[in-house]
C-alpha positions as CSV (number, residue, x, y, z in Angstrom):
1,X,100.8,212.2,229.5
2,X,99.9,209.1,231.3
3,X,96.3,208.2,232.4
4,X,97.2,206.6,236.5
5,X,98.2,208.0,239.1
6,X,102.3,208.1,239.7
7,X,104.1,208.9,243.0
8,X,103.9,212.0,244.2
9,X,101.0,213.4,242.7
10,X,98.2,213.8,244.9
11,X,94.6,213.3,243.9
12,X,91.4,214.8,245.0
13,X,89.2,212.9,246.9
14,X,91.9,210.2,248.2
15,X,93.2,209.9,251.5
16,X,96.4,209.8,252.5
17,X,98.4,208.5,255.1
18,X,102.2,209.6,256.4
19,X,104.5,206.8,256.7
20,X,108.4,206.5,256.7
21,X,109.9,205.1,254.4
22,X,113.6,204.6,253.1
23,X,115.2,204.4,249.3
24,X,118.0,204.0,247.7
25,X,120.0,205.9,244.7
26,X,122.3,202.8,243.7
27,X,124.5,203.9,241.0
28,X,126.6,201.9,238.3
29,X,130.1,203.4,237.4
30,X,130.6,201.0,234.4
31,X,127.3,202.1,232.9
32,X,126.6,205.5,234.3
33,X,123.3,204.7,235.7
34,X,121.2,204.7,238.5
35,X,119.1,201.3,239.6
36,X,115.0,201.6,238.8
37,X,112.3,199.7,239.7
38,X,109.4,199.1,237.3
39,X,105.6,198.3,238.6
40,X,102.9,197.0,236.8
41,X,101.9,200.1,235.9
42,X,104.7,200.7,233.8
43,X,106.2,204.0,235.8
44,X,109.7,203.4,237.3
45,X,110.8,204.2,241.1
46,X,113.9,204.7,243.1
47,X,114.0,200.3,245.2
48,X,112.9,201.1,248.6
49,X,109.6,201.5,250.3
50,X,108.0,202.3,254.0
51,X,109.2,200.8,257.2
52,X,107.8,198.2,259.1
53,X,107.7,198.0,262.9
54,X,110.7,199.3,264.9
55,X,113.2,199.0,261.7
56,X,116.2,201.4,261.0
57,X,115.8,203.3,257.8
58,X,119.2,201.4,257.0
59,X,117.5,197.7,257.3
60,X,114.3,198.9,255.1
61,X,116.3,200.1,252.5
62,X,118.1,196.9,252.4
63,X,115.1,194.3,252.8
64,X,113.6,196.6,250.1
65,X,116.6,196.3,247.6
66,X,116.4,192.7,248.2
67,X,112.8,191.8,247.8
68,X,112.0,194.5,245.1
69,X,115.2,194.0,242.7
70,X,117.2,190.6,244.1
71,X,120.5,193.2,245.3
72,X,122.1,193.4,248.0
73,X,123.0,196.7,248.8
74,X,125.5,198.2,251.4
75,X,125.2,201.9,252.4
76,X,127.9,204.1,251.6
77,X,126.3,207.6,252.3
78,X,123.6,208.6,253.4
79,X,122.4,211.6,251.3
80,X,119.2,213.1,252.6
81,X,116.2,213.5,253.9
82,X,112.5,214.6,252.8
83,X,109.8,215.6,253.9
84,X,106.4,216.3,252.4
């Protein structure tokens, strides 16, 4: 079990704010698997993040691709949507 905080666990005494944000499932044929990001922490996330001033969820996902993992990704599908 790790000792820090990962997404999507909340914590008592921390306050949290709701923002939008927008992430990507980028998947490799060839390799039969999915694209993860890695933070300092050491815990691995799906590239994307929140959205910044009147930006499409299509444009964050892709300036998030781009400045969290150098790819440049083109949406094919959009799969869902969730809320907590």
């Amino acid at each position: 079990m790790k000792d820090h905080p990962v997404f999507g666990v909340q914590e008592d005494e921390q306050k949290y704010i709701t923002k939008i944000g927008s992430y990507a499932v980028i998947y490799d044929n060839q390799r039969s698997s999915i694209a993860l990001i890695k933070n300092h922490k050491g815990d691995h996330f799906l590239p994307g993040g929140g959205l910044e001033n009147d930006e499409s969820l299509e444009d964050c996902v892709k300036r998030e691709c781009l400045e969290e993992a150098g790819l440049i990704e083109e949406t094919r599908q959009k799969s869902g949507l969730c809320l907590t």
